[in-house]
FIVEX-996643 format. One record per residue (C-alpha): residue number from 1; y, x, z. Coordinates in pm, whole numbers, always signed. Layout:
N
<site seq="NUM" Y="Y" X="X" Z="Z"/>
...
% end
This chain:
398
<site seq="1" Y="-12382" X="+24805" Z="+15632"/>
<site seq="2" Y="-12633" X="+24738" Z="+15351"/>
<site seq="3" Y="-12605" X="+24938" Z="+14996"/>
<site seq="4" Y="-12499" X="+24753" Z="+14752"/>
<site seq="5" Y="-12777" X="+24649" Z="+14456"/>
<site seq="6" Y="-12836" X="+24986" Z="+14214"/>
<site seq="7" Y="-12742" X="+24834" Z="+13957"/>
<site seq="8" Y="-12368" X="+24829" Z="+14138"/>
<site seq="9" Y="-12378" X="+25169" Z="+14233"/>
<site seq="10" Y="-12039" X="+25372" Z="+14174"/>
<site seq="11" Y="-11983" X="+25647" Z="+13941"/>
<site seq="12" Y="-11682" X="+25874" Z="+13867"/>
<site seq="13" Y="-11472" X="+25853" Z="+13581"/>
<site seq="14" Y="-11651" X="+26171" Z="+13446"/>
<site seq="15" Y="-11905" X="+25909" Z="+13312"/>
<site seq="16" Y="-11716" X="+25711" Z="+13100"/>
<site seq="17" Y="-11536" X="+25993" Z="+12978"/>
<site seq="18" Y="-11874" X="+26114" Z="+12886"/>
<site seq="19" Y="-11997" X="+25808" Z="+12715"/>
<site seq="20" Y="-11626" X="+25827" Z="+12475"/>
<site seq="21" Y="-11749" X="+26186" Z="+12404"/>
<site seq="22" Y="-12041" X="+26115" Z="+12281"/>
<site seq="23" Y="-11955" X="+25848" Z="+12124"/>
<site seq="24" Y="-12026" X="+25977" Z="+11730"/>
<site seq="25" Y="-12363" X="+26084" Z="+11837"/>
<site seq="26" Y="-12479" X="+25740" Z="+12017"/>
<site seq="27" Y="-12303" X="+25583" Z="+11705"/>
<site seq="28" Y="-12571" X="+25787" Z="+11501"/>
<site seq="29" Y="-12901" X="+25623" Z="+11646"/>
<site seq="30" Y="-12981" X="+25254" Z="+11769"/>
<site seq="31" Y="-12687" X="+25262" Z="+11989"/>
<site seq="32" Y="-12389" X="+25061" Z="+11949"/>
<site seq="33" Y="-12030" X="+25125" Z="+12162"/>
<site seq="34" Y="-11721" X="+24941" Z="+12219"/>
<site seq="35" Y="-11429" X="+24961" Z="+12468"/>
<site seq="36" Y="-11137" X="+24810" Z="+12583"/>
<site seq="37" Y="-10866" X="+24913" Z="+12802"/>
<site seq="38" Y="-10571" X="+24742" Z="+12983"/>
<site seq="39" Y="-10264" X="+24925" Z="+13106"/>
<site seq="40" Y="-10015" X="+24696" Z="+13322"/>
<site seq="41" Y="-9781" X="+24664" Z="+13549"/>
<site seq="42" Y="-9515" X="+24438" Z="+13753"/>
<site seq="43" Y="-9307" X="+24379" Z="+14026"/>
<site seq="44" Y="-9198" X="+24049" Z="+14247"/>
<site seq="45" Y="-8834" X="+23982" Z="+14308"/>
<site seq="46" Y="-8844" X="+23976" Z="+14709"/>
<site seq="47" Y="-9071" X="+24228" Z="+14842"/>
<site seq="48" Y="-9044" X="+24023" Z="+15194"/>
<site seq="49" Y="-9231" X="+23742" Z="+15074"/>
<site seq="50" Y="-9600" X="+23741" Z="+15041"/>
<site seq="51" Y="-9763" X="+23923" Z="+14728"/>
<site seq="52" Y="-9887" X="+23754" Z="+14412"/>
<site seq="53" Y="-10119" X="+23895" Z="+14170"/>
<site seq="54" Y="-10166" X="+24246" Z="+14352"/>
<site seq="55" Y="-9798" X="+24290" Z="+14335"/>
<site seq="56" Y="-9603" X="+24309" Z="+14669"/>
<site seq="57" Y="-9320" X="+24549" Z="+14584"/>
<site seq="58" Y="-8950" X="+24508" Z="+14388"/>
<site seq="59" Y="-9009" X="+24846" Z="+14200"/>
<site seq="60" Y="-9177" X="+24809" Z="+13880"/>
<site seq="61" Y="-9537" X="+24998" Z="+13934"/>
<site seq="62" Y="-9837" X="+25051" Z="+13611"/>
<site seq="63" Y="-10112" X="+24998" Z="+13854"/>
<site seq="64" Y="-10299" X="+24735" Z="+13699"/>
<site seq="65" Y="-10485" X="+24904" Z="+13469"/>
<site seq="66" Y="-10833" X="+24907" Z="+13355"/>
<site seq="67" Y="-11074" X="+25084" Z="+13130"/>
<site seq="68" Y="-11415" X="+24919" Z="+13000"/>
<site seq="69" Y="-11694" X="+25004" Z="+12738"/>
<site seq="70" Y="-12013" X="+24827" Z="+12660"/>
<site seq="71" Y="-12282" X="+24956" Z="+12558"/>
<site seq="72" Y="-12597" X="+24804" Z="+12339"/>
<site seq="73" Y="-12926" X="+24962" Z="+12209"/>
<site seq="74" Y="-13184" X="+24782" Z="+11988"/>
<site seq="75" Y="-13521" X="+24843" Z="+12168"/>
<site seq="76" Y="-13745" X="+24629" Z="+11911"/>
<site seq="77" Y="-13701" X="+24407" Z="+11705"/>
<site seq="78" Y="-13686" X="+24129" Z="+11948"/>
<site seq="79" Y="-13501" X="+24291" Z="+12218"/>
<site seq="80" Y="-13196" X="+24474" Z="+12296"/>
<site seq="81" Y="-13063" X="+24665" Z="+12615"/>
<site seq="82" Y="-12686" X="+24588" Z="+12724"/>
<site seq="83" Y="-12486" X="+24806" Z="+12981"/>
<site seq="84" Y="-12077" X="+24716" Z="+13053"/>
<site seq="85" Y="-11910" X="+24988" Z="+13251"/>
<site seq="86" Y="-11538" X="+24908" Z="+13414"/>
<site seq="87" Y="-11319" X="+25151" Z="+13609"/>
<site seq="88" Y="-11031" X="+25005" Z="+13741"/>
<site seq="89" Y="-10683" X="+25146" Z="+13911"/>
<site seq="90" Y="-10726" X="+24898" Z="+14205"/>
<site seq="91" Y="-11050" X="+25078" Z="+14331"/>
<site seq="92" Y="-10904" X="+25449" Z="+14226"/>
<site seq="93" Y="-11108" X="+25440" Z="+13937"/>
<site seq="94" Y="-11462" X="+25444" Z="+14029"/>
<site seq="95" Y="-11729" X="+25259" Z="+13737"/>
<site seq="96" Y="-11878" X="+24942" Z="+13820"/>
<site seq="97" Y="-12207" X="+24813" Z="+13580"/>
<site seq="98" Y="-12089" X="+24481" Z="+13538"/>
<site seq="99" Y="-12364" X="+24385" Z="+13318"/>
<site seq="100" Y="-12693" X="+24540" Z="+13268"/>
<site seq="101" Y="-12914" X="+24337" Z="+13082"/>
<site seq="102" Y="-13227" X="+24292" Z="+12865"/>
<site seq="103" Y="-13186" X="+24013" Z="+12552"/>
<site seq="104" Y="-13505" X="+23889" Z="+12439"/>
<site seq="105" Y="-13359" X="+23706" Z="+12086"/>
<site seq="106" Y="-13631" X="+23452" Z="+12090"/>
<site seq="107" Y="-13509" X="+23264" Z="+11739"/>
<site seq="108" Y="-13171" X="+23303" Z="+11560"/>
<site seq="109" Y="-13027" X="+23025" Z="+11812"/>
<site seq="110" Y="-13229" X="+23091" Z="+12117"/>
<site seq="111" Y="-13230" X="+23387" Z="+12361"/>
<site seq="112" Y="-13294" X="+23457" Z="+12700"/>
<site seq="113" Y="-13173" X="+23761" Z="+12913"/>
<site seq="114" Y="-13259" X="+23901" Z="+13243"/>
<site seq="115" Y="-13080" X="+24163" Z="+13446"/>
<site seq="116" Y="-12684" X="+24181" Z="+13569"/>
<site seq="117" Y="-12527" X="+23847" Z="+13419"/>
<site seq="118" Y="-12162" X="+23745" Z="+13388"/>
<site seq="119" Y="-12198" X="+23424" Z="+13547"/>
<site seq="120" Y="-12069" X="+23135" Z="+13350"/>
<site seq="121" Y="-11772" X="+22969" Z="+13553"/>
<site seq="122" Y="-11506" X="+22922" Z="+13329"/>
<site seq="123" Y="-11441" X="+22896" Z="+13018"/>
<site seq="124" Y="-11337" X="+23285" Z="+12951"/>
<site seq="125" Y="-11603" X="+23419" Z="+13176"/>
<site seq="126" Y="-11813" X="+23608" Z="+12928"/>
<site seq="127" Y="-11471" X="+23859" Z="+12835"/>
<site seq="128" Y="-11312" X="+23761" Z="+13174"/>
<site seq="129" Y="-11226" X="+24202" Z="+13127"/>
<site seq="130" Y="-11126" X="+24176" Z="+12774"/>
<site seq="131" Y="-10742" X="+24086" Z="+12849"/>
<site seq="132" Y="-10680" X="+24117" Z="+12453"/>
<site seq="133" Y="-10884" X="+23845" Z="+12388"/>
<site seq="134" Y="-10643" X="+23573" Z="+12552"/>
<site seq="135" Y="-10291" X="+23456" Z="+12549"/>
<site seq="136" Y="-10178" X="+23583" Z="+12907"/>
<site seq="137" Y="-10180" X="+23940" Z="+13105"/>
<site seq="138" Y="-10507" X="+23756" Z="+13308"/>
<site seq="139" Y="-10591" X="+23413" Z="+13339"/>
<site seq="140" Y="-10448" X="+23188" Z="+13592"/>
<site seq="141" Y="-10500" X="+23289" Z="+13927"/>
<site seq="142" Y="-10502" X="+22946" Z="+14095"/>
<site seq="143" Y="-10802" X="+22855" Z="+13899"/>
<site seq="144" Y="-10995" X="+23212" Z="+13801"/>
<site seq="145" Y="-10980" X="+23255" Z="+14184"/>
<site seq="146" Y="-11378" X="+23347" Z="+14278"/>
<site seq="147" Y="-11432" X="+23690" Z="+14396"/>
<site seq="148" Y="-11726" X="+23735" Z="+14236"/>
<site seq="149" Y="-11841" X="+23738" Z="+13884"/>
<site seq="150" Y="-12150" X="+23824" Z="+13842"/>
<site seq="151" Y="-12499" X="+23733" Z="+13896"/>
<site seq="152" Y="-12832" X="+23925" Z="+13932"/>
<site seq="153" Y="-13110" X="+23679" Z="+13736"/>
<site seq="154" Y="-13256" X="+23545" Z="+13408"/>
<site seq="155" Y="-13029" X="+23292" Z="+13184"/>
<site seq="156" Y="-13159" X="+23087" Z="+12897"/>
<site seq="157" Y="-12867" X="+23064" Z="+12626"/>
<site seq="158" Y="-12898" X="+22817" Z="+12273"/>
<site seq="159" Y="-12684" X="+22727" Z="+12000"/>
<site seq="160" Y="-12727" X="+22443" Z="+11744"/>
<site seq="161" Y="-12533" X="+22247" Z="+11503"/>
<site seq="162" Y="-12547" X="+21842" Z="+11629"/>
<site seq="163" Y="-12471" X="+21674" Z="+11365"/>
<site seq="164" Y="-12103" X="+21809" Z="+11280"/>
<site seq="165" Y="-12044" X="+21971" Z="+11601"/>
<site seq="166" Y="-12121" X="+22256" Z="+11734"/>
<site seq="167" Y="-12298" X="+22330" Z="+12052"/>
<site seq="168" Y="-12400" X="+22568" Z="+12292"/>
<site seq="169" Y="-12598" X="+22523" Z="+12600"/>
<site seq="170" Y="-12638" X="+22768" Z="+12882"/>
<site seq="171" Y="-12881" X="+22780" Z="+13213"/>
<site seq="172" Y="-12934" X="+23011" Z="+13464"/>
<site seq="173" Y="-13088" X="+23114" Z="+13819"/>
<site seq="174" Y="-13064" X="+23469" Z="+14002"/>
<site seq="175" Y="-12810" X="+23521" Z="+14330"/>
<site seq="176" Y="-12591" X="+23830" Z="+14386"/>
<site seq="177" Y="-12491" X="+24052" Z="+14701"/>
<site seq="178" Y="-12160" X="+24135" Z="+14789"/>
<site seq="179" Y="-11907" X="+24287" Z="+14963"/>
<site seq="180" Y="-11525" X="+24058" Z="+15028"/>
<site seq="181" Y="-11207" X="+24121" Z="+15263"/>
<site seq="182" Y="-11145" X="+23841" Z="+15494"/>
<site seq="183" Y="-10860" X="+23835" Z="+15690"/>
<site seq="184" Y="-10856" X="+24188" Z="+15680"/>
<site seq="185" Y="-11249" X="+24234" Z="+15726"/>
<site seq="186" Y="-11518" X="+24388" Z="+15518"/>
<site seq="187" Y="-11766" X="+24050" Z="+15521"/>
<site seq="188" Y="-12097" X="+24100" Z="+15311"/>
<site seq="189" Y="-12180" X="+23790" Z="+15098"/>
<site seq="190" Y="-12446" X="+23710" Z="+14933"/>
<site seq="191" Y="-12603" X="+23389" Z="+14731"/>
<site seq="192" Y="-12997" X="+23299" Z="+14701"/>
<site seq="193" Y="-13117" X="+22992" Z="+14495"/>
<site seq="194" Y="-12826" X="+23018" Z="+14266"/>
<site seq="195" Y="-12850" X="+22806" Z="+13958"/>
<site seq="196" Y="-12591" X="+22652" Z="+13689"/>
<site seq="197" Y="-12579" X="+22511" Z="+13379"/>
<site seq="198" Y="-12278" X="+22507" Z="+13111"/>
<site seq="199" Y="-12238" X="+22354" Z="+12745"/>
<site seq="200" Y="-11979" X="+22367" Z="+12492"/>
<site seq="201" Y="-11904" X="+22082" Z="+12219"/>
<site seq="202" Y="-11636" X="+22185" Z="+11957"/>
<site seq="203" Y="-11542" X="+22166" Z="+11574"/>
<site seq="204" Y="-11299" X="+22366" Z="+11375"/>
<site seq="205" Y="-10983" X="+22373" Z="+11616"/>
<site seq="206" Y="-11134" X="+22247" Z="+11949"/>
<site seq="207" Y="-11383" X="+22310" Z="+12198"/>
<site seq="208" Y="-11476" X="+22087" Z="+12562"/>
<site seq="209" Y="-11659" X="+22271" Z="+12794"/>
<site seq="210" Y="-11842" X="+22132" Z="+13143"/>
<site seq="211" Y="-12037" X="+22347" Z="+13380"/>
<site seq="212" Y="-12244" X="+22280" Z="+13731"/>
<site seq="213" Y="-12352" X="+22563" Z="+13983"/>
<site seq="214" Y="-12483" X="+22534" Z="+14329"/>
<site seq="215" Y="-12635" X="+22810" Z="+14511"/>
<site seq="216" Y="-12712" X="+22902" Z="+14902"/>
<site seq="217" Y="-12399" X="+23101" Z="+15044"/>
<site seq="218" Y="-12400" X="+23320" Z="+15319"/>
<site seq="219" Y="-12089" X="+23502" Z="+15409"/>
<site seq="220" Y="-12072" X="+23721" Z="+15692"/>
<site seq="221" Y="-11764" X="+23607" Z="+15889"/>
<site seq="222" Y="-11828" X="+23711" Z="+16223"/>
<site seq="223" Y="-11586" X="+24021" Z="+16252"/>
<site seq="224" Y="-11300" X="+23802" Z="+16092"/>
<site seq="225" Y="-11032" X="+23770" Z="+16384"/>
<site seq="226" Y="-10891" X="+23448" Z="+16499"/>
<site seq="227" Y="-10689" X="+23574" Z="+16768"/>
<site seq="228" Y="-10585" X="+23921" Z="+16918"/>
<site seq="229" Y="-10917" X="+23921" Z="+17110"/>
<site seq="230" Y="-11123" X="+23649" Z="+16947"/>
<site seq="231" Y="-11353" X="+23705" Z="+16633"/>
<site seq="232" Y="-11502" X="+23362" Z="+16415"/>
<site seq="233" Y="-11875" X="+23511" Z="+16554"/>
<site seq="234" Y="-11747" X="+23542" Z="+16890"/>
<site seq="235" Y="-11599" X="+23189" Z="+16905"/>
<site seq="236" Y="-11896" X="+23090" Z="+16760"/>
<site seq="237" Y="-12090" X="+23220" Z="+17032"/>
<site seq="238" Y="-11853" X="+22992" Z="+17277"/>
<site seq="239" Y="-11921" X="+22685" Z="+17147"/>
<site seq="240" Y="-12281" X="+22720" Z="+17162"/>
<site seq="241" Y="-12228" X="+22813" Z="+17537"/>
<site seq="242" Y="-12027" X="+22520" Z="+17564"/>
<site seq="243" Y="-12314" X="+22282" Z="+17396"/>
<site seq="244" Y="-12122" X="+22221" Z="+17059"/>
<site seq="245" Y="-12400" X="+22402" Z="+16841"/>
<site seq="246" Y="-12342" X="+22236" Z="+16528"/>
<site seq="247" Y="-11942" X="+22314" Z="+16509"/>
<site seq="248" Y="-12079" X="+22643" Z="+16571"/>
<site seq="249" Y="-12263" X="+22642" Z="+16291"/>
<site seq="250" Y="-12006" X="+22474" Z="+16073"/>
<site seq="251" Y="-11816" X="+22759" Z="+16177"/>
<site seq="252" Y="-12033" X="+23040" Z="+15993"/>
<site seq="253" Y="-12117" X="+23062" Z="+15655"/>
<site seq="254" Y="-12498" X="+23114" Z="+15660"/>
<site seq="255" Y="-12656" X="+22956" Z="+15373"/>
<site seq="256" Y="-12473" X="+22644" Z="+15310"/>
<site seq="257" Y="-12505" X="+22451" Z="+15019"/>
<site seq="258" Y="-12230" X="+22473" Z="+14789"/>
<site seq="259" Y="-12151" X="+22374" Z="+14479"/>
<site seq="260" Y="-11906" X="+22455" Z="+14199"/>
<site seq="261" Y="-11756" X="+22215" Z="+13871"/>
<site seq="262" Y="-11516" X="+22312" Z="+13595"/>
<site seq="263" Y="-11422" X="+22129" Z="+13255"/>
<site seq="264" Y="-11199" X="+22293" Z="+13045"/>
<site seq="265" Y="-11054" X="+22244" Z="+12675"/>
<site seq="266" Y="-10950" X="+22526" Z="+12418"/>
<site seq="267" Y="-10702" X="+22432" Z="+12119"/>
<site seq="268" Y="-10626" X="+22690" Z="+11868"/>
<site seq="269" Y="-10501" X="+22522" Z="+11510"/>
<site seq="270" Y="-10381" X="+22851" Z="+11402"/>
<site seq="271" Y="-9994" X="+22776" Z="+11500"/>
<site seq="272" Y="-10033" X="+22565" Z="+11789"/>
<site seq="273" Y="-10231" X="+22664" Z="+12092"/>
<site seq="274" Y="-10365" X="+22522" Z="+12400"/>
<site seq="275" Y="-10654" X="+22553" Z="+12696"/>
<site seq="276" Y="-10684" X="+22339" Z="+13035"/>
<site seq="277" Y="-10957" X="+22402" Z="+13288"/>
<site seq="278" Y="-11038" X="+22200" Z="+13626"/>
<site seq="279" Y="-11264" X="+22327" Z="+13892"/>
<site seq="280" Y="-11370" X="+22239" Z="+14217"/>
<site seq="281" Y="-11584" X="+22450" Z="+14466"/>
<site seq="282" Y="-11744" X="+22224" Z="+14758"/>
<site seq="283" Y="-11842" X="+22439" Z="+15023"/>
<site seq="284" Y="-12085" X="+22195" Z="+15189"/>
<site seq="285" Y="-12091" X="+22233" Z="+15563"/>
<site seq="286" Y="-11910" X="+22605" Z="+15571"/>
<site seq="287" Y="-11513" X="+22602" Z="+15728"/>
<site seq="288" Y="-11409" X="+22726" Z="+15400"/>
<site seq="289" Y="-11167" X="+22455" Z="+15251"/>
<site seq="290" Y="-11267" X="+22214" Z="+14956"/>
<site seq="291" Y="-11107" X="+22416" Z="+14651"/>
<site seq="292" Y="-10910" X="+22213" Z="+14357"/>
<site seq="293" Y="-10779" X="+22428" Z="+14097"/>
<site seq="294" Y="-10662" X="+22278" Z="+13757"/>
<site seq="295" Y="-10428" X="+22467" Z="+13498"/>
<site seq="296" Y="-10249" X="+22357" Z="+13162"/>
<site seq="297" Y="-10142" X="+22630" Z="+12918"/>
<site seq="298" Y="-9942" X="+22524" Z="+12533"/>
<site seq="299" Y="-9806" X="+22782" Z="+12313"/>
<site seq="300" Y="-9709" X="+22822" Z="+11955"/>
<site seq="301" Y="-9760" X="+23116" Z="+11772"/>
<site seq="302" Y="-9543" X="+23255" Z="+11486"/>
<site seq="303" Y="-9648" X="+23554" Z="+11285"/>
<site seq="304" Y="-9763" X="+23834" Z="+11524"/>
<site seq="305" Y="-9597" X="+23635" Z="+11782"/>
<site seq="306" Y="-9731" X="+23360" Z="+12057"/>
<site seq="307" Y="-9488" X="+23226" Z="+12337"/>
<site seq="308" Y="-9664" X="+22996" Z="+12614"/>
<site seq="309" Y="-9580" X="+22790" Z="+12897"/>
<site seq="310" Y="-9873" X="+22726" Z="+13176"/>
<site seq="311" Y="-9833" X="+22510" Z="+13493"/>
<site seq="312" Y="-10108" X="+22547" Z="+13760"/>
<site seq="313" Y="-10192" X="+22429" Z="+14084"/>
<site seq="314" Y="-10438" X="+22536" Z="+14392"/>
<site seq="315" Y="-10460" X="+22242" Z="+14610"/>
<site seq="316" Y="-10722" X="+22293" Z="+14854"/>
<site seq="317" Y="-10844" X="+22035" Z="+15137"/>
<site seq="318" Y="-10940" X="+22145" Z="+15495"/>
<site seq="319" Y="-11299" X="+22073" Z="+15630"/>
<site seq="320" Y="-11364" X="+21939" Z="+15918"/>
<site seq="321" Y="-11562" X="+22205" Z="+16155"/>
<site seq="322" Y="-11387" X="+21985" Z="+16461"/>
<site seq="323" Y="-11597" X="+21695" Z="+16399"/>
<site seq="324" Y="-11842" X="+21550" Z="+16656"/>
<site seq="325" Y="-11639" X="+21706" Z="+16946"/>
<site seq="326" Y="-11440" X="+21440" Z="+17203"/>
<site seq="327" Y="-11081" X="+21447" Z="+17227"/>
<site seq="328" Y="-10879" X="+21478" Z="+17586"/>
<site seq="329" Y="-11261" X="+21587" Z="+17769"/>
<site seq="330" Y="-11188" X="+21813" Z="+18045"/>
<site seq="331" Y="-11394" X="+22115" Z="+18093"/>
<site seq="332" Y="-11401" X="+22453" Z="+18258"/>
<site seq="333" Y="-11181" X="+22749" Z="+18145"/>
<site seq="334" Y="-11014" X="+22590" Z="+17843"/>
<site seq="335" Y="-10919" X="+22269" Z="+18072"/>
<site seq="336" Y="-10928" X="+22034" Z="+17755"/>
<site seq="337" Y="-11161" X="+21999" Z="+17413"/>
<site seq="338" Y="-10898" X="+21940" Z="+17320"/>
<site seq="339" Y="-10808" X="+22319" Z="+17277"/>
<site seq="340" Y="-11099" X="+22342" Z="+17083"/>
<site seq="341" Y="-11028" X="+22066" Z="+16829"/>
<site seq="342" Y="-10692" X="+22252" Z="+16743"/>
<site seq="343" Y="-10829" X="+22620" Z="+16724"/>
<site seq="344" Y="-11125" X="+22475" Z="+16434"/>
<site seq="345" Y="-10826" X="+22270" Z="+16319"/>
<site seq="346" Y="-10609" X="+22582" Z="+16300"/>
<site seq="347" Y="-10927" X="+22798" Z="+16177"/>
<site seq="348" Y="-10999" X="+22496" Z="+15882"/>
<site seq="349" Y="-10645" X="+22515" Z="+15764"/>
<site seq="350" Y="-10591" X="+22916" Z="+15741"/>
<site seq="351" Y="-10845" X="+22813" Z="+15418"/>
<site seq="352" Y="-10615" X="+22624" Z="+15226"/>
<site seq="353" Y="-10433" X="+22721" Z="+14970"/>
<site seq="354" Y="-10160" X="+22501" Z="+14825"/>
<site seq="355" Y="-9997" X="+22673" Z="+14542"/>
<site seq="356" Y="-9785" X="+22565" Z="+14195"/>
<site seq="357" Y="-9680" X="+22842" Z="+13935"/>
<site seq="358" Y="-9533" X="+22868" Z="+13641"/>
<site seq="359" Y="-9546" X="+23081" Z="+13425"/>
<site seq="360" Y="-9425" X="+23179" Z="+13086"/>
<site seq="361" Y="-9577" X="+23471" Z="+12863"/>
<site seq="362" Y="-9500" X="+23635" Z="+12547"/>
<site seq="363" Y="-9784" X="+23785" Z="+12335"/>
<site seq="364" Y="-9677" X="+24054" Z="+12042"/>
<site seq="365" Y="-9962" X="+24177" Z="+11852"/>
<site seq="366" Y="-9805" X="+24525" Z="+11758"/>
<site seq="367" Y="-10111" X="+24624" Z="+11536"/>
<site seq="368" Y="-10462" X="+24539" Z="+11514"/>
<site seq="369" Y="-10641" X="+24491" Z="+11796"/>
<site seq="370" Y="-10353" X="+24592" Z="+12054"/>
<site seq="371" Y="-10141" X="+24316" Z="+12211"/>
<site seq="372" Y="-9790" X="+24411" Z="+12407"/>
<site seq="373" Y="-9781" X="+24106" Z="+12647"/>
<site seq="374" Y="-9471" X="+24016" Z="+12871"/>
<site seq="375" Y="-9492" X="+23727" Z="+13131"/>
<site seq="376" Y="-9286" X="+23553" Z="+13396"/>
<site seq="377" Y="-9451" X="+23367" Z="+13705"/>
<site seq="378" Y="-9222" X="+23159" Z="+13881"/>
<site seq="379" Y="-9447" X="+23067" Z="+14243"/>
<site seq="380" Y="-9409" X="+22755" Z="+14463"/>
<site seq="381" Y="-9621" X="+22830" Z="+14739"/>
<site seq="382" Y="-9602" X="+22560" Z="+15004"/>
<site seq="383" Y="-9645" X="+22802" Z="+15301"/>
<site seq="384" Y="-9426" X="+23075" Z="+15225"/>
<site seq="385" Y="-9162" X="+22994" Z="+15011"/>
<site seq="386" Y="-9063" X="+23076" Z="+14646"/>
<site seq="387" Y="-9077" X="+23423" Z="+14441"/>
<site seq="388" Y="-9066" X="+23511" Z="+14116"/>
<site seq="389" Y="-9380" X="+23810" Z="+13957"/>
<site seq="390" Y="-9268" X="+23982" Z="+13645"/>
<site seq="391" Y="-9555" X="+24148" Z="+13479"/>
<site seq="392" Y="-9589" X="+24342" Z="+13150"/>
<site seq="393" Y="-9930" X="+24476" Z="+12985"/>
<site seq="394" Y="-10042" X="+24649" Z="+12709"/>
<site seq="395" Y="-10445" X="+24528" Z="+12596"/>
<site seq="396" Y="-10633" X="+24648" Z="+12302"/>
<site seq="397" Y="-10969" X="+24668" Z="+12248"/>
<site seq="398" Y="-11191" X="+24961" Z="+12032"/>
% end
C-alpha cells in the first residue's frame, strides 16, 4: 500500500503537547499560535438500528473529541508559513497536518498560497474543525458528507468591495491522495487535474455563496465485496471475459470525470439566524450514485443563548453501470444477462443514500470563546427505519 503524502504523515500526541509548551517562547518571536479543542459525546436511542454520526450505542460515550492548533510564522514581509495540526479520538489520537501552506500576500486584497489547502466545498470549509465557530455540534451530515477535505496545490484568493457589496473570489488546482473504507475495505483514492472556483456576495447581515469543482477520480474499489466470494475488481474482470468492457469500466472508479456544485446562504441579523446550502456531486461514468444534498437551518438567539431547527435531506440517484447490456440473452454459466443487469443494478443502488433528519440544537455560550452545545437528531432513513442521536459538546477555541 502506498505512504501517504509527508505532509500527512502521523505524529503522537507528544507533539502537540510540545507545541502548547512552548507556546510563550514561539509567542516571543515571529510565531503566532492558536488552538481549539472539542470534547463531545452522544448516544442513539436503539442500538439495533444502524449508527448515525459515529454513534451506534444507547450508553452515553465522550468519544468525539478533538484537539487542533495552528500555527503561523512571518517569513518576509510578503510571505508567511501556516501549519494546522488535529488529533482526534476517532483515530486514537494521532496528529494529522491538515494544512501546511506558504501565503504569498501579493496586495492587501490579493494572495495566493501553495502547499496543503482546505479545499473550498462549502460554505464552512475553511474552520470545517473549529466547531465553536457555528451554531451546531458539526454541520449537517447529509450535506458535509465528502471524505476528504483537503487538497495538495496552489489557490489564488481576492477580496474587493463592488460597489456596496462585498466580494470574495477563490480559484484553485492541486489533487490529493487518500486512503477511504468501502464496504468494509481500505480503498486508496486519489484526484489529479483537480480545479474549483468559489465566490461570495454579501452585505451587512447576508452572504450567497456558489462554488464549481471537477477533478479526475480514481478510487480503488477492487477489494470491495459484492458477494461472499465476489469482489467489484473481480466482477469486473467477468464482464470483460464476457465482452461487456465498458460496464466493466463503469464499474471501477479510475479517473472519471466528476464534478461537484454547492450554493449556500448565511443570515445572521444579530437575533435571528439562518444558513442553507445545496450540493450535488456528479460522478460522471463511476457506479457511485448522483449525490443531492440540500439543508435548511433558522434559529434565534437570545442573550448567550441560540436555539435552532435544521431539516436536511440526502437524496441520491443510482447510475446506470447496466446500460448497453441486453435483457433475457442467454449465455453460459449465469444462464441469463439478465443476472447481470440485476447484480450492477443491485451494485448501483448499495450507493444511494436517501436520508431526512431533523434536528434541533441548543447553543449556550458559557463564557468567552467556549460554547456548551446540546442537540437532538431525529433520522428518517428510508432503508432502515427511524432513530433518534442525542449529542452534547463542549467547543472553545484559544
Amino acid at each position: 500500500m502506498k505512504k501517504m503524502n509527508s505532509i500527512r504523515k502521523k505524529h503522537s500526541l507528544a507533539l502537540v503537547v510540545a507545541l502548547c509548551m512552548a507556546a510563550p517562547l514561539t509567542l516571543a518571536g515571529d510565531l503566532n499560535l492558536s488552538g481549539f479543542l472539542s470534547v463531545g459525546g452522544g448516544m442513539i436511542d436503539d442500538e439495533d438500528s444502524p449508527g448515525y454520526g459515529g454513534y451506534d450505542e444507547e450508553d452515553l460515550t465522550f468519544d468525539k473529541n478533538l484537539l487542533g492548533l495552528q500555527v503561523t510564522g512571518q517569513v518576509n514581509e510578503k510571505i508567511t508559513a501556516t501549519a494546522q495540526l488535529i488529533a482526534r479520538s476517532e483515530t486514537d489520537y494521532e496528529v494529522n497536518a491538515e494544512w501546511a501552506y506558504l501565503t504569498w500576500q501579493a496586495s492587501d486584497s490579493v494572495k495566493v498560497r501553495a502547499g496543503r489547502l482546505r479545499t473550498p466545498f462549502y460554505m464552512y470549509s475553511d474552520f470545517l474543525d473549529v466547531g465553536y465557530a457555528y451554531s451546531w455540534i458539526t454541520p449537517p451530515r447529509e450535506v458535509y458528507y465528502l471524505p476528504f477535505n483537503n487538497v495538495d496545490g496552489v489557490d489564488f484568493y481576492v477580496t474587493q468591495t463592488v460597489g456596496i457589496f462585498d466580494t470574495s473570489l477563490q480559484a484553485y488546482f492541486g489533487g490529493f491522495d487518500d486512503e477511504l473504507t468501502l464496504g468494509g475495505a481500505l480503498s486508496e483514492a486519489k484526484t489529479r487535474n483537480q480545479m474549483g472556483v468559489a465566490g461570495t456576495l454579501g452585505k451587512d447581515w447576508w452572504t450567497l455563496r456558489a462554488a464549481y469543482h471537477q477533478a479526475e477520480l480514481t478510487v480503488d474499489v477492487g477489494n470491495i465485496p459484492i458477494s461472499p466470494t465476489t469482489t467489484m475488481g473481480g466482477f469486473a474482470t467477468t464482464l470483460t471475459a464476457l465482452g461487456y468492457p465498458d460496464n466493466a469500466a463503469r464499474l471501477l472508479v479510475e479517473e472519471d470525470d466528476a464534478v461537484f456544485t454547492e450554493f449556500g446562504l448565511n443570515i445572521d441579523t444579530g437575533r435571528f439566524v439562518a444558513a442553507a446550502e445545496y450540493v450535488e456531486f456528479d460522478p460522471g461514468d463511476a457506479v457511485l450514485s448522483k449525490n443531492i444534498r440540500q439543508y435548511v437551518m433558522a434559529g434565534v438567539r437570545a442573550g448567550s443563548w441560540l436555539v435552532h431547527v435544521t431539516g436536511s435531506q440526502a437524496k441520491d440517484e443510482a447510475t446506470h453501470p447496466e446500460a448497453g447490456i441486453p435483457a433475457n440473452q442467454a449465455m453460459p454459466v449465469f444462464g441469463s444477462t439478465n443476472v447481470l443487469i440485476g447484480t450492477l443494478q443491485a451494485i448501483a443502488q448499495s450507493q444511494v443514500t436517501e436520508r431526512d433528519v431533523l434536528s434541533l440544537g441548543v447553543r449556550w455560550d458559557v463564557a468567552s470563546s467556549t460554547a456548551l452545545k446540546f442537540q437532538v437528531d431525529d433520522v428518517d432513513n428510508k432503508t432502515t427505519g427511524d432513530q433518534k442521536v442525542f449529542s452534547v459538546a463542549l467547543q472553545t477555541v484559544f
